[in-house]
Each structure stands twice: as structure tokens, then as C-alpha cells.
C-alpha positions as CSV (number, residue, x, y, z in Angstrom):
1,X,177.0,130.9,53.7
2,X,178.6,127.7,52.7
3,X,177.4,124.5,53.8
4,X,179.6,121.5,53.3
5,X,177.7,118.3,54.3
6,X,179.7,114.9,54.3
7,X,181.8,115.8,51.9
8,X,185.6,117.1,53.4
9,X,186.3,113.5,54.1
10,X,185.8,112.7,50.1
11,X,187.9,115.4,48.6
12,X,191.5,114.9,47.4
13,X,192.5,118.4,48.9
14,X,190.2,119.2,51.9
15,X,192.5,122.6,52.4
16,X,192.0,123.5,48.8
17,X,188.2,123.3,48.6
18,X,188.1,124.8,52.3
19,X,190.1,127.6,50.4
20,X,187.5,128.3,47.6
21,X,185.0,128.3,49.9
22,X,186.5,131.0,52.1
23,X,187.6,132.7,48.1
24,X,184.0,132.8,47.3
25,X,182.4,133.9,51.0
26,X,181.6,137.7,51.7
27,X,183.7,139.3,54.2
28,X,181.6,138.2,57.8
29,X,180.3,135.2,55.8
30,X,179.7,131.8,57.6
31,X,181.2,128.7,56.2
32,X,179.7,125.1,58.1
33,X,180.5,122.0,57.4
34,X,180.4,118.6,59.1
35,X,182.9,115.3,58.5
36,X,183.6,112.3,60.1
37,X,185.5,112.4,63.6
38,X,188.6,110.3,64.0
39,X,188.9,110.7,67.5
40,X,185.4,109.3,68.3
41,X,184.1,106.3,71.0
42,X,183.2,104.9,68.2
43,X,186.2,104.6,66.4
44,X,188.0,102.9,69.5
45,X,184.8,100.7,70.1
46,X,184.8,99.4,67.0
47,X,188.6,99.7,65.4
48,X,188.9,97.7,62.3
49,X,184.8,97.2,62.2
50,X,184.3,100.9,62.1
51,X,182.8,101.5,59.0
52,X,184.1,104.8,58.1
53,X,187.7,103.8,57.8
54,X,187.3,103.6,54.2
55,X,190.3,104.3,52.2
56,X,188.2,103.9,49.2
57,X,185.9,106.5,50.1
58,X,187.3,108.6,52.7
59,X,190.6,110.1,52.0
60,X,190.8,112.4,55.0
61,X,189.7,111.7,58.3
62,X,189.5,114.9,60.9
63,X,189.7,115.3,64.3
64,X,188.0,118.5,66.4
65,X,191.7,119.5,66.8
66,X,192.5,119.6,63.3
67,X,189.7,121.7,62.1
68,X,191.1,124.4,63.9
69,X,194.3,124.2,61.6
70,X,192.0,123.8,58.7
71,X,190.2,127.5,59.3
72,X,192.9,128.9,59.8
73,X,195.4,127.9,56.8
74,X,192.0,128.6,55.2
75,X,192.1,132.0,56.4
76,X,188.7,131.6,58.6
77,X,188.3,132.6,62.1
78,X,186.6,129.3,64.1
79,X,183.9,130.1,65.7
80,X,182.8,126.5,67.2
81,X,183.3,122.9,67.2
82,X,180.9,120.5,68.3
83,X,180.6,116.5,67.8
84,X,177.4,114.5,68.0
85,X,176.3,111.1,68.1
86,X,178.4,107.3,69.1
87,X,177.7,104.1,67.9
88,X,178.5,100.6,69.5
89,X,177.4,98.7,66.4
90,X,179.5,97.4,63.2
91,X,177.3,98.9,60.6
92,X,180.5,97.5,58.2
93,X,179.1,95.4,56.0
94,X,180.4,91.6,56.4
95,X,181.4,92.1,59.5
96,X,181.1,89.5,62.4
97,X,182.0,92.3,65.4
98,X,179.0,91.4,67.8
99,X,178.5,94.4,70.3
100,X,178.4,92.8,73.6
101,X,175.6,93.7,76.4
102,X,177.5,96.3,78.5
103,X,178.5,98.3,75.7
104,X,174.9,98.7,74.1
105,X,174.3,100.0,77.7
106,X,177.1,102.3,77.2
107,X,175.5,103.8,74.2
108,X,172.8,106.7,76.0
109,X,176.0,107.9,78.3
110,X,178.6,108.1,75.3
111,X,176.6,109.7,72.8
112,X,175.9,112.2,75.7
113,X,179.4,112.7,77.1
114,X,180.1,113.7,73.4
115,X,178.2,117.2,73.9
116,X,181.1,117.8,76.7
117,X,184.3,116.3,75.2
118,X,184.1,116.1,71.2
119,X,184.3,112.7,71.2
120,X,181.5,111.9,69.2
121,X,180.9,110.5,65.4
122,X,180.4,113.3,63.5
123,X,182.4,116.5,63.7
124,X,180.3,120.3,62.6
125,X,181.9,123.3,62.8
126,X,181.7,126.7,62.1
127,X,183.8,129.6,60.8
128,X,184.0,133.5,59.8
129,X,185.4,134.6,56.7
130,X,187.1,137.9,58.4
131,X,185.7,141.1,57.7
132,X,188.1,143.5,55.5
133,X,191.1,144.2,57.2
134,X,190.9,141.6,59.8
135,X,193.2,138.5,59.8
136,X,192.3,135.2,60.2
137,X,193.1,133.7,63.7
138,X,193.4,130.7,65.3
139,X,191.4,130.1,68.1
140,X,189.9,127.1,70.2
């Protein structure tokens, strides 16, 4: 197994390392890894105060959609894609974005919603390096 934790998002060439991690896998190995999700409630709650837009830090932001493309030009078979968690606070630091009242109410249903339509924070997903003979495929 190969367990990539917060880390896609930091690499220069999030194919590449996806790549060596399939290389180095047996065949039927699992590789995991979870990264920040551009397509979250969070991102559109918060636009410019969202935190994680951090050209600094992360190079490569992902989207459930584009992890599929990932496994596959990695030549892993996707097993699953899930998101977790939303936030209605600026955790940015310095900035003055106040949350207002409904949307902290909003917080219970979004982060739940999230289970249902990948919409949440944080992106994890799992893939199958293909046992010999098999090809890699895309799936959903």
C-alpha cells in the first residue's frame, strides 16, 4: 500500500509521483491518498478567504473529477472517491471575512450533503494497481 496524506497538492508533478507510486506497488496493491478539493462549499463560501488557495504552497488543486484522470494516466484502476468535511470560516490568516449567522447554520447540513455529492473539503481516494495482464481503466 501507498498512503499519500496532504501531499499531491505540494508536488511539482502530482502525475509523476502518482506514477512512482503505482512503479513501486505490487500487482493488486492499493494506493490512497487524500488532497484538497477545489470544487468544495467551502471554496465558493469563502472565495478569496479560502485558505487553501495558496500558490505558495499548493501548486495543484484537484477536483473528485480529476482524480479519475489521475489513476488512470497513472495506470491505476479507481476504486472510490469520497470528500469529507465544509467549512464556513476564514481560517486565512489576516483575513477580515466574518461568517454571517445563516451560514454557520449551514455548516451540520453541508458538511453532510458532502457524503452524497463530493462536495466537501478534502478529497480521499483509492486505487488498484492492476493485477498482471490487466489494463488500467477508467472508471467513475
Amino acid at each position: 500500500m501507498v498512503f499519500s496524506n496532504a501531499t499531491l497538492e505540494h508536488v511539482r508533478h502530482p502525475l509523476s509521483t502518482v506514477q512512482e507510486s503505482a512503479r513501486i506497488l505490487r500487482p493488486g496493491g492499493v494506493f490512497y491518498a487524500d488532497t484538497v478539493n477545489w470544487d468544495s462549499y467551502t471554496r465558493e463560501i469563502l472565495g478569496a478567504n479560502w485558505a487553501l488557495i495558496s500558490p505558495i504552497h499548493h501548486l495543484h488543486l484537484f477536483t473528485p473529477a480529476n482524480v479519475l484522470s489521475l489513476c488512470a494516466a497513472a495506470g491505476l484502476n479507481h476504486l472510490k472517491t469520497w470528500t469529507t468535511g465544509a467549512r464556513v470560516e476564514a481560517n486565512a490568516q489576516g483575513s477580515n471575512f466574518h461568517t454571517p449567522w445563516y451560514l454557520k447554520l449551514c455548516k451540520g447540513p453541508l458538511s453532510m450533503m458532502t457524503r452524497f455529492n463530493n462536495k466537501g473539503d478534502s478529497i480521499e481516494f483509492l486505487a488498484l494497481k492492476p493485477l498482471h495482464g490487466e489494463a488500467a481503466a477508467l472508471s467513475s
